[in-house]
N, C-alpha and C positions, 0 to 999 in steps of 0.2 A: 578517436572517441574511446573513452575508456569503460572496459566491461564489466558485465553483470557477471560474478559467481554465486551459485547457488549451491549447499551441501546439505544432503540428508543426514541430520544427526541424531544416534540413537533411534528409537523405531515411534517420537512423537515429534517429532523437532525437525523444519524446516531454515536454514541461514541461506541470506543474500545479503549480498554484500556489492558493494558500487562505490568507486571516487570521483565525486563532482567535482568541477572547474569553477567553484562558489565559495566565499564564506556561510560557514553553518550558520548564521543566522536566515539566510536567503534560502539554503535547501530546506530549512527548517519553516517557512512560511511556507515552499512551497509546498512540503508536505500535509502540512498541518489549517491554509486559510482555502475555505472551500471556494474561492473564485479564481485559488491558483491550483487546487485539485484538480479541478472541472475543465484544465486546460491540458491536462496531462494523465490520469488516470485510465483512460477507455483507450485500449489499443487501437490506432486511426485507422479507418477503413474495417474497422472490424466489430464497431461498438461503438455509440455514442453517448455522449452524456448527460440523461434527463433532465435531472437534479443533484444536486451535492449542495450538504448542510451540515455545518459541524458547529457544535458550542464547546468550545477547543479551551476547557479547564477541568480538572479531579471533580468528576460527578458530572460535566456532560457529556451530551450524546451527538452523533453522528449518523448519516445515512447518505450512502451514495447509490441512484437507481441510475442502471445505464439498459440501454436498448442494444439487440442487434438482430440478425435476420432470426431469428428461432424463437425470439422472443424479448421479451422484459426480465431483467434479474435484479437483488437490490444486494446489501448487504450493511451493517450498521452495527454499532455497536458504543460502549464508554469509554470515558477517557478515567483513567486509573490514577495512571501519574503524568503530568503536564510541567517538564523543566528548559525553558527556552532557553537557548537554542541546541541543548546538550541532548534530550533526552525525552520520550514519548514512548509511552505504557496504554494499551488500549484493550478493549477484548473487539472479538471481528465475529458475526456469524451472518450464514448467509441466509435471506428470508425467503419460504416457498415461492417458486415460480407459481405463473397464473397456472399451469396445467397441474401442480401441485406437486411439481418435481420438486425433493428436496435433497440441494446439492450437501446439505450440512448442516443439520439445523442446531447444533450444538457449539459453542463459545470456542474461540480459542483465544490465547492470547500474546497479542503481540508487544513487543519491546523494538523501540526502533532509538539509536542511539547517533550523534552526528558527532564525528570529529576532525575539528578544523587544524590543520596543519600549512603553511606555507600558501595560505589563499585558495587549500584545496579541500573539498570535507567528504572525510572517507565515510560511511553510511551504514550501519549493521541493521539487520531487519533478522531477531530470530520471532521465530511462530510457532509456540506450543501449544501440542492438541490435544487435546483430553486422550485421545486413544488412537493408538496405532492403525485404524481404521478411519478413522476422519483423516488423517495423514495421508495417506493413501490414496485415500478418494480424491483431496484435491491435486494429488501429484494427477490421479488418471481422467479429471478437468479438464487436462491440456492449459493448465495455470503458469504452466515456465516461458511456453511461446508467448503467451499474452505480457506475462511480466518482465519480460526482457522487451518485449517495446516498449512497455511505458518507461521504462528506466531510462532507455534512449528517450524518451519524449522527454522525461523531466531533468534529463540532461539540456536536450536543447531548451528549455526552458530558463533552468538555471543560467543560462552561460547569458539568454539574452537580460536575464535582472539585472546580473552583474556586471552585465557590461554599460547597462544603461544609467 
C-alpha cells in the first residue's frame, strides 16, 4: 500500500501528499462526488458518515456531517476552482459542535491537485490557514491519525473503481 506524507510548511501550511493505483480521473471523482465521499471520508470504526453533499463547480457549496462517540461534527465549505480531473480549489471550515465547541471556525483553504502518471495519480493536498493558530489547533485534533485512514480507505476504494 502506498503512503501518506504529511509536512508542516512555513507556520500556516499543512501538505499531504499520497500515490493512488487510479487514473486521476477516478481519484478525482472520488474525491470530489459525495456518494463516493461518504464511502471513504470518516475514519471506520471511528466516525460515520451522516450526510455528504457537495455542488462540485466555482461557486458551490459542500457539507459533510459525520458522527462519532463524543458527538456530531460537520465541516463545509466552496468550491473556488473546479478543473477535472487536474485540479480542486475549495475553502474548509469547521462548524460549532452541539456543545458549542468550536474546533475552527474560520476558512482555510485548500488546493488539492491530481497527477496521473503511468496509471498512477500522485495527489497533493496543501491547506492554508489564515493564522498560525488555526494550524495548530488542527494539527492538536489528532487530524493526521484520522487522515491517514481515510487515505488508506480511499485508496482501497480507488483500486476497486479501477479495477471494475
Amino acid at each position: 500500500m502506498n503512503q501518506t506524507t504529511m509536512e508542516l510548511k512555513g507556520d500556516r501550511e499543512i501538505v499531504i501528499e499520497r500515490t493512488f493505483n487510479g487514473p486521476a480521473h477516478i481519484v478525482f471523482d472520488a474525491w470530489t462526488r459525495p456518494e463516493l465521499v461518504a464511502r471513504w471520508w470518516a475514519p471506520e470504526g471511528r466516525a460515520t458518515m451522516v450526510s455528504c453533499e457537495a455542488d462540485v463547480r466555482v461557486g458551490g457549496r459542500y457539507r459533510y456531517h459525520l458522527r462519532h462517540a463524543h458527538g456530531d461534527f460537520a465541516f463545509a465549505g466552496e468550491y473556488l476552482e473546479v478543473t477535472p480531473p487536474s485540479r480542486v480549489v475549495y475553502t474548509e471550515i469547521y462548524e460549532p459542535t452541539a456543545s458549542g465547541t468550536k474546533p475552527g471556525d474560520v476558512a482555510i483553504t485548500v488546493t488539492v491537485t491530481f497527477s496521473e502518471r503511468g496509471g498512477q495519480t500522485h495527489v497533493v493536498s496543501h491547506s492554508q490557514c489564515p493564522t498560525p493558530q488555526v494550524r495548530d489547533a488542527i494539527i492538536a485534533s489528532g487530524m493526521e491519525a484520522g487522515m491517514r485512514e481515510t487515505m488508506d480507505q480511499l485508496e482501497m476504494l480507488v483500486e476497486s473503481l479501477a479495477s471494475a
